[in-house]
C-alpha positions, 0 to 999 in steps of 0.5 A, spaced: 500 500 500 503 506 498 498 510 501 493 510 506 486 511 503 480 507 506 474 510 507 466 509 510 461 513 510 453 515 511 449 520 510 451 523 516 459 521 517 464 520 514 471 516 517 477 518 512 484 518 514 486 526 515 489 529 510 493 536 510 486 540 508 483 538 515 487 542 519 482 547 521 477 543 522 481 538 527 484 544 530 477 547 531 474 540 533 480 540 539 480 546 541 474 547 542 473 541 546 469 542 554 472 542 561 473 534 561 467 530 564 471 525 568 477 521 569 476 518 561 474 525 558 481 530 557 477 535 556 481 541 554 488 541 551 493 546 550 494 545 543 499 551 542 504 546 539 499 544 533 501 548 528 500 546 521 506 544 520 506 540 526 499 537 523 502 535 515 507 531 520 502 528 524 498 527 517 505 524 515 506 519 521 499 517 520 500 515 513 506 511 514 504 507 521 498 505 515 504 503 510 507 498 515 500 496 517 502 498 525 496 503 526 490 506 521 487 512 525 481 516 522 478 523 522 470 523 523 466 528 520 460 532 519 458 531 512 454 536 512 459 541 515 465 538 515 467 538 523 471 534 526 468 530 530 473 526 533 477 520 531 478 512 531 483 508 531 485 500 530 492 497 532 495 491 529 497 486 534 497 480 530 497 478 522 498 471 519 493 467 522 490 471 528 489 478 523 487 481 529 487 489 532 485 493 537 480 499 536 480 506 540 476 511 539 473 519 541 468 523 540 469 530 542 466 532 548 462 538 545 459 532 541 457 527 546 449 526 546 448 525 538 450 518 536 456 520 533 460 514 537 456 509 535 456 510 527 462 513 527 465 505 530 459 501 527 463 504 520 469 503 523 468 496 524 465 495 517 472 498 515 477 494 519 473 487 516 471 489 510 478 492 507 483 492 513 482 485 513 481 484 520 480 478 523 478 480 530 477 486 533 478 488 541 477 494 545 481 494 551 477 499 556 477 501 563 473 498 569 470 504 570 469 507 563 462 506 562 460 511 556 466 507 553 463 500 555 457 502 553 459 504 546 462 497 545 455 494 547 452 498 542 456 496 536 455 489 538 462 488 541 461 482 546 464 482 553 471 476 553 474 477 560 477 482 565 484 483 563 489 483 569 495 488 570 493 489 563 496 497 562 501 502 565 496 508 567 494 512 572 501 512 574 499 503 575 497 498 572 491 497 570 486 492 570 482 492 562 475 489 561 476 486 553 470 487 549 471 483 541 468 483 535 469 478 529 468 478 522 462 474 520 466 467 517 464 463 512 465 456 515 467 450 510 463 445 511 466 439 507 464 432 508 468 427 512 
């Protein structure tokens, strides 16, 4: 792959690598974020480093992460109006046999309430099985995050266990409860 151009729409949404013309809708999108709203929620960020020029090198990092199939990270927009709404995210933890990946995902909280997290993710997944040629995909996520376990839920992701000691966060590591989705699978019913 030479460049990282997959994207999912609706009438409402679409999820697409960032490009360099983004700049003012993703710097809008975060600048313009609330005063967090718990632990999970960053809330307002500094964003005096995030000229354009440090956003066409992050577009760039994101291109490259694509090409070497470590992370594909999207924008979510407004179709309408172009806002950013937020991001999502898959890592790749395994191919070969496994063609496995974790999802992450944020809807900035100024946008919270309108079902965007949902779609957004719904065509995310969409994306991550359909043309990223995942396998599985896992949402690792805090014991205590009930707006992400919720989400999860909503998009049919299915709860597999509590992951101990799992990340280094909060200055400790943290136990994760593991939600999956796969890939619907044709399975090869040949005679015996």
């Amino acid at each position: 792959m030479d460049s990282f151009t997959y994207k999912a729409e609706t009438e409402r949404l679409s999820v697409r690598p960032l490009t360099n013309g983004d700049y003012s809708s993703w710097y809008r999108g975060f600048n313009e974020r609330l005063p967090s709203h718990h632990r999970h929620d960053p809330g307002r960020l500094d964003m005096s480093d995030c000229t354009e020029q440090w956003f066409a090198s992050l577009v760039k990092k994101h291109q490259n992460l694509a090409v070497e199939d470590t992370a594909y990270i999207f924008g979510v927009f407004n179709n309408k109006n172009g806002e950013h709404l937020g991001m999502v995210d898959f890592s790749t933890l395994a191919r070969n046999e496994f063609q496995w990946g974790r999802i992450g995902y944020t809807i900035h909280n100024q946008y919270w309430g309108a079902g965007y997290g949902k779609e957004a993710v719904s065509l995310a997944l969409k994306l991550a099985f359909s043309q990223l040629e995942y396998h599985r995909i896992e949402a690792h996520i805090n014991l205590d995050n009930q707006a992400s376990i919720h989400l999860a839920k909503s998009v049919g992701m299915d709860f597999e266990c509590v992951r101990k000691a799992f990340i280094q966060e909060f200055g400790e590591w943290t136990d994760n409860l593991i939600y999956y989705k796969n890939a619907e699978v044709r399975v090869n019913e040949g005679s015996f």
